[in-house]
N, C-alpha and C positions, 0 to 999 in steps of 0.2 A: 624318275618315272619312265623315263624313255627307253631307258637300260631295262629296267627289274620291272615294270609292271604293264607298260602296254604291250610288250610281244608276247603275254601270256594268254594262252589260247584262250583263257577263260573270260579273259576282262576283254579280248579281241573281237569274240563271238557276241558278249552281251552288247558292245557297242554297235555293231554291225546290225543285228537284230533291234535294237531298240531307241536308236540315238543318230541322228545328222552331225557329226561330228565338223566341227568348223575350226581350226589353229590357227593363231594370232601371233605372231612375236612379238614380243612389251618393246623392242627399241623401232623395229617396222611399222609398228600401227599402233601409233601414242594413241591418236583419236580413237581408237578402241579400247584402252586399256582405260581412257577417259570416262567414256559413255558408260562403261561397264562395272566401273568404278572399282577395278583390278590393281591393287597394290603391294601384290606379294605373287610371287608363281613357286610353284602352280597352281593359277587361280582352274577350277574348272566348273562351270557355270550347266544348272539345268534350267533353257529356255526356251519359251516358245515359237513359232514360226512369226508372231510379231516382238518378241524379242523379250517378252515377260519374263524375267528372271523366276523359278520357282524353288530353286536350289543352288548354294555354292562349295564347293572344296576348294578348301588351300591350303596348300602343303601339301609334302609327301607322304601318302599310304598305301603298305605294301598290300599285296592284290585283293588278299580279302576282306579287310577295310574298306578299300576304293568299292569292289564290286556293290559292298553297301552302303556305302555315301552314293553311289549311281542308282540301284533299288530305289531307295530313302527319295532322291531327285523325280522320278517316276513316278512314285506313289504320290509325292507332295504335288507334281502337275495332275495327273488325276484328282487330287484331293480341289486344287484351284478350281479345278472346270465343275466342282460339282459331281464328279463319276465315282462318286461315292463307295460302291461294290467294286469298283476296277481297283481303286486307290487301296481299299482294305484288302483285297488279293494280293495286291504287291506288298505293303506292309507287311502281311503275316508268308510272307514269300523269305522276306529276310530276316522272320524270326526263327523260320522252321530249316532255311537252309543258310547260315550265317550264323549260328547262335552266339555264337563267339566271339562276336564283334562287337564295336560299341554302337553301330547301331543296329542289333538288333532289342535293345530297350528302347530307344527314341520308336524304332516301327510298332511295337508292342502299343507303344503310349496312341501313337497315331491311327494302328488300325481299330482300337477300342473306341476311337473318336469319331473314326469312318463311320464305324456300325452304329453307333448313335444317331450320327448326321443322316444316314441314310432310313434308320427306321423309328428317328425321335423315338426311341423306346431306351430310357435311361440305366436299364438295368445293364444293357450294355457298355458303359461307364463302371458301374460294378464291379463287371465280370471283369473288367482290367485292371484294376483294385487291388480287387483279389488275386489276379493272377500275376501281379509285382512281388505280392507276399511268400511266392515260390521261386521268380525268378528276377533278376535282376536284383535285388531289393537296395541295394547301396547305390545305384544310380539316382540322379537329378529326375531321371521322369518317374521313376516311384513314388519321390518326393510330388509332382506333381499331381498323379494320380492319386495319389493319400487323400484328397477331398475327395474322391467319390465312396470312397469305402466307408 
């Protein structure tokens, strides 16, 4: 990752814009890789200013993977806090510019979930249903969303 994916301007810029970036070394700081429960690197953690985990990657993914496991992280802290509309913007952020990635079915699945949660109006569950039956369809969150359709 050090090499091939964090000097890319792209992954450099969204982090700088959207993330407090904090680096650990697993031999330097046992007691963190403890607390964190970090067992493989590279672990990378989307957490809050008290320290709430809301998202992890580990292992290596090349840039535009990573960018969407970072999205996905974002979207799923919004989704914690309840920001309902913030979180489904970013979900459908990394279906319309990521498609290609795997997660943009995981976001698809999630921002279908947003718009639920935000307007208790079920047909929004539906609409994501249905719209796995054009894309994604051989993924795990198709399979999930298959109950609302």
């Amino acid at each position: 990752m050090e090499a091939e994916v964090y000097p890319d301007p792209q992954v450099t810029t969204f982090i700088i814009n959207n993330l407090v970036p904090v680096r650990l070394h697993v031999k330097k700081h046992p007691e963190a890789m403890e607390r964190f429960g970090v067992n493989w690197t590279p672990t990378v953690l989307i957490s809050d200013g008290e320290g709430k985990e809301h998202h992890r990657i580990e292992g290596f993914l090349p840039t535009p993977e990573f960018l969407g496991q970072l999205q996905l992280g974002l979207g799923h802290a919004q989704f914690n806090r309840k920001n309902f509309a913030d979180a489904e913007r970013q979900f459908r952020d990394v279906v319309e510019k990521l498609p290609g990635t795997e997660a943009a079915a995981e976001a698809m699945y999630w921002a279908g979930v947003s718009r639920y949660k935000a307007t208790n109006d079920a047909s929004a569950l539906k609409a994501t249903a249905q719209a796995f039956k054009d894309r994604f369809q051989n993924s795990i969150w198709a399979k999930k969303a298959s109950i609302w359709g």
